[in-house]
C-alpha positions as CSV (number, residue, x, y, z in Angstrom):
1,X,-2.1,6.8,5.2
2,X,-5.4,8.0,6.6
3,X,-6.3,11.1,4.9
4,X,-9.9,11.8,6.2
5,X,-8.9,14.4,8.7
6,X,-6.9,16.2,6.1
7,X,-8.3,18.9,4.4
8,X,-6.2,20.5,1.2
9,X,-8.5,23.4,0.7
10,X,-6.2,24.8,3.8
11,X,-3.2,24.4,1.1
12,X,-2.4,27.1,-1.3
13,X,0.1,26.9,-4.6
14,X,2.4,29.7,-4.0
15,X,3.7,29.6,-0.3
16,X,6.8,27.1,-1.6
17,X,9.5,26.4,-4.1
18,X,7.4,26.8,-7.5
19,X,8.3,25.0,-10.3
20,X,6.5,25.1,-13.8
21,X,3.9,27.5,-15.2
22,X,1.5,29.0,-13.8
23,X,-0.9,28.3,-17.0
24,X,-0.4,24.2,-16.1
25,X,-3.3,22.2,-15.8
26,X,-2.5,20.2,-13.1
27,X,-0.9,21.5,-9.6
28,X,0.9,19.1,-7.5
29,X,1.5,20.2,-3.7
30,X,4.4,17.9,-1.8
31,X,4.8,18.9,2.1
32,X,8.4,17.2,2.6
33,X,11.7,17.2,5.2
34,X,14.5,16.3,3.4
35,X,15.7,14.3,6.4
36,X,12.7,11.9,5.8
37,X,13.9,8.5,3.8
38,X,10.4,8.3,2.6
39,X,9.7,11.9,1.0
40,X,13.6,10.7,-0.7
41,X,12.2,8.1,-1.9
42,X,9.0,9.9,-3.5
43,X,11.6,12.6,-5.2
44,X,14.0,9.4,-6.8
45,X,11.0,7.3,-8.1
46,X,8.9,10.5,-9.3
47,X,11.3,13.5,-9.9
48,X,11.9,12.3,-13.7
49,X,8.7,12.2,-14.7
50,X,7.5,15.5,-12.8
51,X,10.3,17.4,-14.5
52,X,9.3,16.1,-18.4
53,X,5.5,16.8,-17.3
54,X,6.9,20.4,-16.2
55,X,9.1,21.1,-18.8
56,X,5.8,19.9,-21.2
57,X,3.8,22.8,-19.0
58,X,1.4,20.4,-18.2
59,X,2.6,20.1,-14.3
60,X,3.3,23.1,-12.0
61,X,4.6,21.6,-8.9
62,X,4.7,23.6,-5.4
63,X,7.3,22.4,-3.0
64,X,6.5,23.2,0.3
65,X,9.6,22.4,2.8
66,X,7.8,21.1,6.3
67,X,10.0,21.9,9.2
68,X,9.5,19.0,11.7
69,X,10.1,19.4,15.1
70,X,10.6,16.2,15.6
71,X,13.9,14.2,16.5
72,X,15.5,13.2,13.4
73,X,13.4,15.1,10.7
74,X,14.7,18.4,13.1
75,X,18.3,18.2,11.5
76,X,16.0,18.7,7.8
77,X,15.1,22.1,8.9
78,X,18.7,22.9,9.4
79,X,19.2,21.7,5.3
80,X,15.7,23.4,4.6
81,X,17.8,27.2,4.9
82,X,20.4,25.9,2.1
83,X,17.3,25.4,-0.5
84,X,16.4,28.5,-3.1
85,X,13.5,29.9,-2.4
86,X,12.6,31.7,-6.2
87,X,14.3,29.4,-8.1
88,X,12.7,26.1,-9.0
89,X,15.1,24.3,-11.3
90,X,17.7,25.3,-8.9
91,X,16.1,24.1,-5.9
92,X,15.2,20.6,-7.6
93,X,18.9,20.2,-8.3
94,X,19.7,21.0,-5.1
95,X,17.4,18.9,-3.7
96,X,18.8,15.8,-5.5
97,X,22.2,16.5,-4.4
98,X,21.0,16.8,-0.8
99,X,18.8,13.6,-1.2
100,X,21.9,12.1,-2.9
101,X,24.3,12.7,0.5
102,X,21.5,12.3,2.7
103,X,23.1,9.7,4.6
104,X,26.0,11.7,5.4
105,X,24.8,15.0,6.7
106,X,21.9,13.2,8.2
107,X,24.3,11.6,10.4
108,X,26.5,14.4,11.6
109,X,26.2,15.2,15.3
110,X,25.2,19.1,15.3
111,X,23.6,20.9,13.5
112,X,26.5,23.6,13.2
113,X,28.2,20.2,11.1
114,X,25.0,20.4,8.7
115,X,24.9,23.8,8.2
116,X,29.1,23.5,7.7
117,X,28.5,20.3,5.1
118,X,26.0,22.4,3.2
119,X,28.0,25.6,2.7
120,X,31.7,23.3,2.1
121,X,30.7,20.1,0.9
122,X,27.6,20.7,-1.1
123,X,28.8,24.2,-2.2
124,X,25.3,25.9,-1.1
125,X,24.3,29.6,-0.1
126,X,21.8,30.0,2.8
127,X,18.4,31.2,1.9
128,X,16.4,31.1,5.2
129,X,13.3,32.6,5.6
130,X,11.7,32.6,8.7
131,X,8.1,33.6,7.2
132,X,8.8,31.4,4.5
133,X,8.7,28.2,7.5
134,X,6.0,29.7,9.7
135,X,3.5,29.9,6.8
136,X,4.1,26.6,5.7
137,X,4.2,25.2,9.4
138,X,0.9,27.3,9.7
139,X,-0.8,25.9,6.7
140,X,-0.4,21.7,7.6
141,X,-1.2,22.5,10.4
142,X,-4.5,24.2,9.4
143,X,-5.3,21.3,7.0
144,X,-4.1,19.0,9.5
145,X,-1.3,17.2,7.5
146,X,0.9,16.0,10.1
147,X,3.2,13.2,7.6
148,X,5.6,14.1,5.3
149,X,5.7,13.2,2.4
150,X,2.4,14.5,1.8
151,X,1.0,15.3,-1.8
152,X,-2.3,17.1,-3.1
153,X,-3.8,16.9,-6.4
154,X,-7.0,18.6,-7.1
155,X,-7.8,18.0,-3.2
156,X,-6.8,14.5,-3.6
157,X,-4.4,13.8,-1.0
158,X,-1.6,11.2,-1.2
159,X,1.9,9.7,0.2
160,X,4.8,8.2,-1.2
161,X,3.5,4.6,-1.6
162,X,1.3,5.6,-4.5
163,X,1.6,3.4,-7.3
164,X,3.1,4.9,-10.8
165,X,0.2,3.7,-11.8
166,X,-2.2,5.2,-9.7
167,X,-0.2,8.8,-10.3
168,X,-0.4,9.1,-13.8
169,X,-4.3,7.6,-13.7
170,X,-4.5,11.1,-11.2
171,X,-2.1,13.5,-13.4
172,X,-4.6,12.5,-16.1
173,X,-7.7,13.2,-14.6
């Protein structure tokens, strides 16, 4: 991913789901759609690990949920309103579960049969926040992040593909 036009400084650590102290060292930012297989993929190989570091107090992350209008990532926006908004641990569980049946309700027709498979199959309570969105949408777009996944720490921007490697050589620093 080219990141030279992106600029982080545009990105702030409380418009999002917070999750961990605010006395943590290191502050992750992830811009994500859960419709997007990719920014699934970042929270199965990573979420472990991010939790332990949390739960250490070492890692606050800030979970900003991108609402894409674009085909596909669009019906993620819909799922988006079914995520807490105050209350980190519960919106990393409900996360997983929506990453876990992600290709089911990302392949329902309307969005009236997401909305329906959230509140009766997945057992969740809307939580939409129209400010919540707009300042979010506001901000990429300020620092010019148009990808999801997108990640931030210390400035240092990232995607997805980053080695395990390579991110605990950067939650170190």
């Amino acid at each position: 991913m080219d990141t030279s036009s992106m600029n982080a400084t545009f990105l702030n650590h409380t418009t999002g789901i917070v999750v961990g102290q605010d006395t943590a060292p290191i502050k992750l930012i992830e811009l994500i759609n859960v419709r997007c297989p990719f920014c699934k993929k970042w929270h199965e190989d990573t979420n472990t690990l991010l939790m332990k570091l949390v739960l250490e107090g070492k890692l606050q992350r800030c979970i900003k949920l991108y609402d894409k209008d674009k085909p596909g990532l669009d019906k993620g926006n819909i799922m988006h309103r079914f995520i807490s908004k105050t209350d980190g641990p519960l919106a990393i569980e409900q996360l997983t579960s929506i990453y876990n049946t992600q290709d089911i309700w990302g392949n329902l027709e309307t969005f009236d049969a997401i909305s329906n498979y959230a509140k009766n199959e997945l057992k969740l309570e809307e939580d939409y926040r129209k400010n919540f969105s707009s300042t979010i949408q506001q901000e990429a777009t300020a620092a010019n992040i148009p990808f999801v996944p997108t990640m931030v720490i210390n400035n240092y921007i990232f995607d997805q593909s980053i080695s395990l490697e390579d991110l605990l050589d950067l939650l170190d620093k």
